[in-house]
C-alpha positions in Angstrom: 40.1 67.8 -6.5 37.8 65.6 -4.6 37.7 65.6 -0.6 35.6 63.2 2.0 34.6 65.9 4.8 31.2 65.9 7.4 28.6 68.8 7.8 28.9 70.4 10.9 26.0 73.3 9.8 23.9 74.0 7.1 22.3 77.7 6.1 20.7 77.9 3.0 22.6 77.1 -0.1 25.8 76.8 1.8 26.9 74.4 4.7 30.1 74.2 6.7 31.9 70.9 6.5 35.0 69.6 8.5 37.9 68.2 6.3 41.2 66.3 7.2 43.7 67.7 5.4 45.8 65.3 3.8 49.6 65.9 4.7 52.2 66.6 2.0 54.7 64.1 3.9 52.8 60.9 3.6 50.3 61.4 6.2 52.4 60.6 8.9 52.5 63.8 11.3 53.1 61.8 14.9 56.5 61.4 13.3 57.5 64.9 13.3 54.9 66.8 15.2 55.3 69.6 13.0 51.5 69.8 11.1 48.8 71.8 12.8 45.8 70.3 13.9 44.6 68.3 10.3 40.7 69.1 11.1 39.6 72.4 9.2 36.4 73.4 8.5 35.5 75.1 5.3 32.3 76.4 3.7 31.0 74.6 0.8 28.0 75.3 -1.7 25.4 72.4 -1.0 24.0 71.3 -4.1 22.8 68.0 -3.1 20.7 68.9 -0.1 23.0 67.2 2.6 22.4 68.0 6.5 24.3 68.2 9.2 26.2 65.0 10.3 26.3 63.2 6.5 29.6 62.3 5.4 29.5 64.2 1.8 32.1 64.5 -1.1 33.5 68.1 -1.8 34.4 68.9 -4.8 36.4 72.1 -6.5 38.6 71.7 -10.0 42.3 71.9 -10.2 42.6 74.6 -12.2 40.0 77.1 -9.5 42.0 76.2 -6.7 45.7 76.8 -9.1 44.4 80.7 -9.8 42.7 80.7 -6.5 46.8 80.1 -4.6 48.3 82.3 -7.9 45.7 85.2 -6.8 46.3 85.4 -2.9 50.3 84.3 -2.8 51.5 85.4 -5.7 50.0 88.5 -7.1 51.1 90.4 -4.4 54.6 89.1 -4.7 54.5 90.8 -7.6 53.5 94.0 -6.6 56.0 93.9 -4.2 58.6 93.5 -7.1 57.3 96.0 -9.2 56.7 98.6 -6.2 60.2 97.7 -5.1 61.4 98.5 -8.5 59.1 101.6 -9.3 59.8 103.6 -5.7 63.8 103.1 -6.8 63.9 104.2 -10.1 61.6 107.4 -9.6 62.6 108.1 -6.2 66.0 107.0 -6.9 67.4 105.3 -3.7 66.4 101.9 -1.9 64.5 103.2 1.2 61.6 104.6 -1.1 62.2 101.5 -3.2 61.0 99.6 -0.4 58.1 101.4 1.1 56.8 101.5 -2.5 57.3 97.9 -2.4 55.2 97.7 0.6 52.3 100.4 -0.5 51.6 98.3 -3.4 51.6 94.9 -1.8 49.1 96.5 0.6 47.1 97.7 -2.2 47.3 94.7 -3.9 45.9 92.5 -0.5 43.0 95.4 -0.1 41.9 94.9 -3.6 41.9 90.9 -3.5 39.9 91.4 -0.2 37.5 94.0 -1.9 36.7 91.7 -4.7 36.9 88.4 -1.8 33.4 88.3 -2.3 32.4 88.4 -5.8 35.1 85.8 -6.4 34.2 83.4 -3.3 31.1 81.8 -5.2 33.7 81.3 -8.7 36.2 79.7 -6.1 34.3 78.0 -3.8 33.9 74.4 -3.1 30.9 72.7 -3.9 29.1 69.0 -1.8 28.7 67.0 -5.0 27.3 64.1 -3.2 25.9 62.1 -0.2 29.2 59.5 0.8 27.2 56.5 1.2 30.3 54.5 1.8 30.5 54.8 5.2 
């Protein structure tokens, strides 16, 4: 998944570039007014040497950014299942049911942060390229 973005800073290795988030309803937000504010800025591995104000091309592979959503949204929505499920069978009524539920889903969010930063170099975006096209 390529993205057009521009470097706002550069430290070391890494430099923070602003995106425009493409919309999911045709790029047409005045319409509705519902989207946030498209600019975001993200941090991105610079490979290529860029500075601040180039216009660069971000890069970061379908599949990374597929287990990347999977780990944060869905993992604990597991847990939760499983906790839910777990706290009612061995504690036998609903109420425990659901604060299991809620212990694990915890647990599962502390862990994911624990490990957020041995996985952010595996899941981060990387400047592939100056964007000479401007």
């Amino acid at each position: 998944m390529e993205q057009t973005g521009i470097i706002q800073e550069c430290t070391g290795r890494t430099a923070k570039v602003m995106i425009i988030r493409s919309s999911a309803c045709g790029d047409n937000c005045a319409s509705c007014g519902m989207c946030p504010g498209r600019e975001t800025v993200i941090e991105a591995r610079n490979e290529c040497g860029a500075q601040k104000g180039d216009s660069v091309i971000i890069n970061m592979s379908g599949g990374r950014v597929l287990r990347a959503a999977f780990l944060v949204y869905i993992v604990p929505i597991i847990f939760l299942v499983l906790g839910c499920v777990l706290g009612n069978y061995i504690f036998g009524t609903e109420t425990a049911g659901i604060i299991c539920g809620f212990a694990l889903t915890a647990l599962s969010l502390f862990t994911i942060h624990l490990f957020d930063k041995r996985l952010k170099p595996k899941y981060s975006p990387s400047i592939i390229r100056i964007n000479n096209e401007e």
